[in-house]
C-alpha positions as CSV (number, residue, x, y, z in Angstrom):
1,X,123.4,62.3,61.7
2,X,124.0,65.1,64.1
3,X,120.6,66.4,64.9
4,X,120.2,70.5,64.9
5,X,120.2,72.4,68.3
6,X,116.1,73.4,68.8
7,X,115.0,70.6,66.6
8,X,112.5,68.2,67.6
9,X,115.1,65.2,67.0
10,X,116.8,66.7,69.8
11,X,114.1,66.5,72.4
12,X,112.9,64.2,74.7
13,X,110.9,61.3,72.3
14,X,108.7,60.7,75.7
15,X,107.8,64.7,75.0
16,X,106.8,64.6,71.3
17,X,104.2,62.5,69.4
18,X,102.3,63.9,66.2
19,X,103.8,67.5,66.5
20,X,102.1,67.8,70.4
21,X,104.3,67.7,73.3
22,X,103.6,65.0,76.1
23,X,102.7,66.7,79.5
24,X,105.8,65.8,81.8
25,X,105.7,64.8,86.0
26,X,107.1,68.1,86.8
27,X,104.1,70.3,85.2
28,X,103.0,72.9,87.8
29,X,105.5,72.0,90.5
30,X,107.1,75.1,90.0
31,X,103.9,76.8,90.7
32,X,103.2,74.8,93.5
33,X,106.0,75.0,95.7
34,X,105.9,79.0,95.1
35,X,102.7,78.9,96.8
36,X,103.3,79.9,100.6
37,X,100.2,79.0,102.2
38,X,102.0,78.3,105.6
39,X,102.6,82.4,105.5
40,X,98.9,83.0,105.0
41,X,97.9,80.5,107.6
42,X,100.6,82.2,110.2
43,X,98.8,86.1,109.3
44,X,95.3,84.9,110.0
45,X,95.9,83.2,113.3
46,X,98.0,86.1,114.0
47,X,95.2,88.6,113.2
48,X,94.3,90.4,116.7
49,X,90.2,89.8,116.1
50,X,89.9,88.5,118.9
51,X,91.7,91.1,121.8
52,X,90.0,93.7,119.8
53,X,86.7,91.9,120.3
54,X,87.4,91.2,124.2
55,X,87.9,95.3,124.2
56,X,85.0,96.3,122.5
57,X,83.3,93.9,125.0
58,X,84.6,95.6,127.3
59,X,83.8,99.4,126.6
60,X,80.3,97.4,126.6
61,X,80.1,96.6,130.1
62,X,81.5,99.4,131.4
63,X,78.7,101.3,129.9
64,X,75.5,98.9,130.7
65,X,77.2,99.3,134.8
66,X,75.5,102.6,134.3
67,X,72.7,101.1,133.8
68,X,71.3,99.7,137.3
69,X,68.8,96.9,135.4
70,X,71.8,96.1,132.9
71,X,74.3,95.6,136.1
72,X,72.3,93.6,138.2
73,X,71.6,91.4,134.8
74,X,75.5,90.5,134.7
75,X,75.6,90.1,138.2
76,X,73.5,87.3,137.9
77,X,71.3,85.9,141.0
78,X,74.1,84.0,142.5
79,X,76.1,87.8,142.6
80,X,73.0,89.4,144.2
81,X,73.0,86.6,147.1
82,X,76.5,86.5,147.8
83,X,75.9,90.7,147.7
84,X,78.4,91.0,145.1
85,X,76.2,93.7,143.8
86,X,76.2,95.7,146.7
87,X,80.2,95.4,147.2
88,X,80.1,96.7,144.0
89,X,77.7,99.6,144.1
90,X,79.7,100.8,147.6
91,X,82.6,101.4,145.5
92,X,83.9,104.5,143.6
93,X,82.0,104.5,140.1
94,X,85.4,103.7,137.8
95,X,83.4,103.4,134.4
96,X,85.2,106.3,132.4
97,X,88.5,105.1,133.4
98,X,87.4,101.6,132.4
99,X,86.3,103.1,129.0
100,X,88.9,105.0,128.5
101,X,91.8,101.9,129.3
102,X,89.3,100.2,127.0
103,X,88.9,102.3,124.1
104,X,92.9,102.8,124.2
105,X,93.9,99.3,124.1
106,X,91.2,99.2,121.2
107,X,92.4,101.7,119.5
108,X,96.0,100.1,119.2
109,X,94.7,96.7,118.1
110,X,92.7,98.4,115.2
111,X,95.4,100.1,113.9
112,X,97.7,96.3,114.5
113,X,94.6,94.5,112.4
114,X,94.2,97.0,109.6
115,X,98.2,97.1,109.0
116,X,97.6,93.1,109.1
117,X,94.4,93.1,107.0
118,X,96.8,94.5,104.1
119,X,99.5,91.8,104.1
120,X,97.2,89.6,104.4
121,X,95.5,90.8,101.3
122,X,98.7,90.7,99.6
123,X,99.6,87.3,100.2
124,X,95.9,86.2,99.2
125,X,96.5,88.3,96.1
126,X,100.1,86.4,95.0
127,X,98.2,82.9,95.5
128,X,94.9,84.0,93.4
129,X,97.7,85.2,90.8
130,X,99.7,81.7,91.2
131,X,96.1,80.0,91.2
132,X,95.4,81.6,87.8
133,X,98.9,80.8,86.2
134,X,98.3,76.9,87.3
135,X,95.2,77.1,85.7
136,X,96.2,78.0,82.7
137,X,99.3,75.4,82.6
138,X,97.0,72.9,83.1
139,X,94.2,73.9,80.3
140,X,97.3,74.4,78.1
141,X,98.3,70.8,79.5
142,X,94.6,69.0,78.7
143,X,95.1,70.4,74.6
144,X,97.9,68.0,74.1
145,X,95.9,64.7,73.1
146,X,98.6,62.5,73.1
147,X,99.3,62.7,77.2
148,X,100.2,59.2,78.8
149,X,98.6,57.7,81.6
150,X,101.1,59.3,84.4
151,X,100.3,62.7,82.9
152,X,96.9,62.4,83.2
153,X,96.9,61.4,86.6
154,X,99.4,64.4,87.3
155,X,96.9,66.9,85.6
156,X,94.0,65.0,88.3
157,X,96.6,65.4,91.3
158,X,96.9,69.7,90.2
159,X,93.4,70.1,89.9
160,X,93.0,68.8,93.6
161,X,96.2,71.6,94.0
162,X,94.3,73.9,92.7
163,X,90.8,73.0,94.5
164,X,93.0,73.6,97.9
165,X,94.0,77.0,97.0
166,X,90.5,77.8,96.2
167,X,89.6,76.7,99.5
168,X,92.2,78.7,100.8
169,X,91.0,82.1,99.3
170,X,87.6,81.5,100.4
171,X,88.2,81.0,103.7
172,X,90.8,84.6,103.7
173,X,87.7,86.3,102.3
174,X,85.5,85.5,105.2
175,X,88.6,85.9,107.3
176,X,88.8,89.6,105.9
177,X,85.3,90.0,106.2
178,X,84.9,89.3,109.6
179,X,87.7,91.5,110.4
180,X,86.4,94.8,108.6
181,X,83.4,94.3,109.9
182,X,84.8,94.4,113.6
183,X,86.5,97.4,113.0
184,X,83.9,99.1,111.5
185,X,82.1,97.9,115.3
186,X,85.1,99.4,116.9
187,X,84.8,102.7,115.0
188,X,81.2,102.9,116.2
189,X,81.8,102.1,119.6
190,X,84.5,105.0,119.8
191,X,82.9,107.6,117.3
192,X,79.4,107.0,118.5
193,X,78.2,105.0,121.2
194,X,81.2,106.5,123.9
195,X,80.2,110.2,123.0
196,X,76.9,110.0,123.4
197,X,76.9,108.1,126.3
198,X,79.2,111.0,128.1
199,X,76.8,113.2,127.0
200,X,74.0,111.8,128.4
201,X,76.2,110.8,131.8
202,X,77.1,114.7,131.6
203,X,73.5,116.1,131.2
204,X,72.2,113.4,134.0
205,X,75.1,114.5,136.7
206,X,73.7,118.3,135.9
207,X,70.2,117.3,136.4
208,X,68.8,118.5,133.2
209,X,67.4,116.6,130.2
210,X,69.1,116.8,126.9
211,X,67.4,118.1,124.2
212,X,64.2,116.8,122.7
213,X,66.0,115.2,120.0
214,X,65.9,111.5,120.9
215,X,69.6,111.3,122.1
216,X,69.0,109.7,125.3
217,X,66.7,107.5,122.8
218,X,69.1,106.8,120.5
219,X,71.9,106.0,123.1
220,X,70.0,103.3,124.2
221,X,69.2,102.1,120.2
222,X,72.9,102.2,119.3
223,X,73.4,100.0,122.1
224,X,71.2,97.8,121.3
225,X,72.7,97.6,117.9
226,X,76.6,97.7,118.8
227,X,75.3,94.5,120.9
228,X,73.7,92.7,119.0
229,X,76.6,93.6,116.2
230,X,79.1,91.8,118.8
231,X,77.6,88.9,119.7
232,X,77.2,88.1,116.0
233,X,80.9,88.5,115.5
234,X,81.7,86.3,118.9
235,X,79.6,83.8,116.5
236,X,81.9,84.2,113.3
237,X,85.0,84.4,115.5
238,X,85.8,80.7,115.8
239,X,86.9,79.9,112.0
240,X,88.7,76.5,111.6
241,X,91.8,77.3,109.7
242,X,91.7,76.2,105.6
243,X,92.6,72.8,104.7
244,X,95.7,73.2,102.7
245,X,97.0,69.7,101.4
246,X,95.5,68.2,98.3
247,X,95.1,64.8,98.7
248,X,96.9,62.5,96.4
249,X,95.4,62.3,92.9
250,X,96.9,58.6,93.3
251,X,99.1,56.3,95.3
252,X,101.9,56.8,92.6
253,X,101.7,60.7,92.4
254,X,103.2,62.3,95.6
255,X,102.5,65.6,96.3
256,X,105.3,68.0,94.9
């Protein structure tokens, strides 16, 4: 007997016991090769954290040289014996033109890391999307009783799939974290810190005090912070890249 196009004596019999369908090897793979994670891992190590950081550092430096206690500090003793500190005090003060080179090449790279920041979030939003989606197909998968042996170890092999991606948008999220949180340093640094420290420069080459509002006071504080705030991110800046390969649910189920 000719059976009828759509009926279930036209499927598969390895798909259909009891009125449930069997869960077949290719569940999910679909899903799985979709997933670029290669892309993601190529926008985070090509995230310009770092250069920005060396910059900000940079503005930094410049500044504490005005600082006579602060510049003999990073010359260190070995500087002060070989009189690299007097070499340096001899020479024509170049601090704004340091800043400003600084601030400029800062600039750029914070503008380059938010444009970044958003791919990145897209691509990180596409996985959590695909991440959901294989969830689902495998819930779906674990309702049909009647799954063999092979299927079962498949549905083991996707969880690990899924565990990966997991891992994956965990380590993006401190990723983006890390990055925001330098830019907002960057935006201090430039709106803040830089003014106020030509200010006070300004008011000191005048010989006059600035007002009696604290601003010499609080030049120094936000200092103190902004340093403090980098050497925190030099911490978090070393961030092994995600592991992305599941590894095998079993010797007999490759990874798709």
């Amino acid at each position: 007997m000719t059976s009828r196009p759509g009926s279930d004596s036209s499927r598969d019999p390895r798909e259909v016991a009891d009125g449930r369908s069997f869960v077949v090897d290719g569940l999910g793979a679909a899903l799985v090769a979709q997933a670029d994670l290669d892309a993601i891992t190529a926008l985070i190590q090509g995230l310009p954290t770092s250069a920005l950081l060396h910059q900000l550092d940079a503005v930094v430096a410049a500044l504490d040289n005005t600082d006579p206690v602060r510049a003999r500090r990073r010359v260190g003793w070995l500087g002060r014996l070989t009189g690299r500190d007097l070499v340096a005090r001899a020479q024509a003060d170049p601090v704004e033109q340091r800043v400003r080179v600084a601030l400029s090449l800062a600039q750029a790279l914070a503008v380059e890391l938010a444009a970044q920041l958003v791919k990145l979030q897209a691509a990180a939003g596409d996985l959590q999307r695909q991440l959901g989606l294989l969830d689902a197909t495998v819930s779906d998968a674990r309702a049909c009783e009647s799954a063999d042996d092979r299927s079962l170890r498949r549905l083991v092999h996707l969880d690990l799939v899924a565990t990966s991606w997991t891992a994956t948008l965990a380590h993006v999220a401190m990723v983006r974290d890390h990055a925001r949180r330098l830019i907002d340093r960057h935006e201090q640094v430039r709106d803040m810190l830089v003014p106020l420290w030509r200010q006070h420069a300004a008011a000191s080459a005048a010989g006059t005090q600035l007002r009696a509002d604290a601003r010499p006071d609080r030049f120094t504080q936000l200092q103190r912070e902004l340093r403090i705030g980098l050497a925190s991110l030099h911490e978090s800046a070393e961030v092994r890249p995600p592991q992305h390969t599941a590894p095998n649910a079993s010797p007999k189920e490759p990874l798709p």
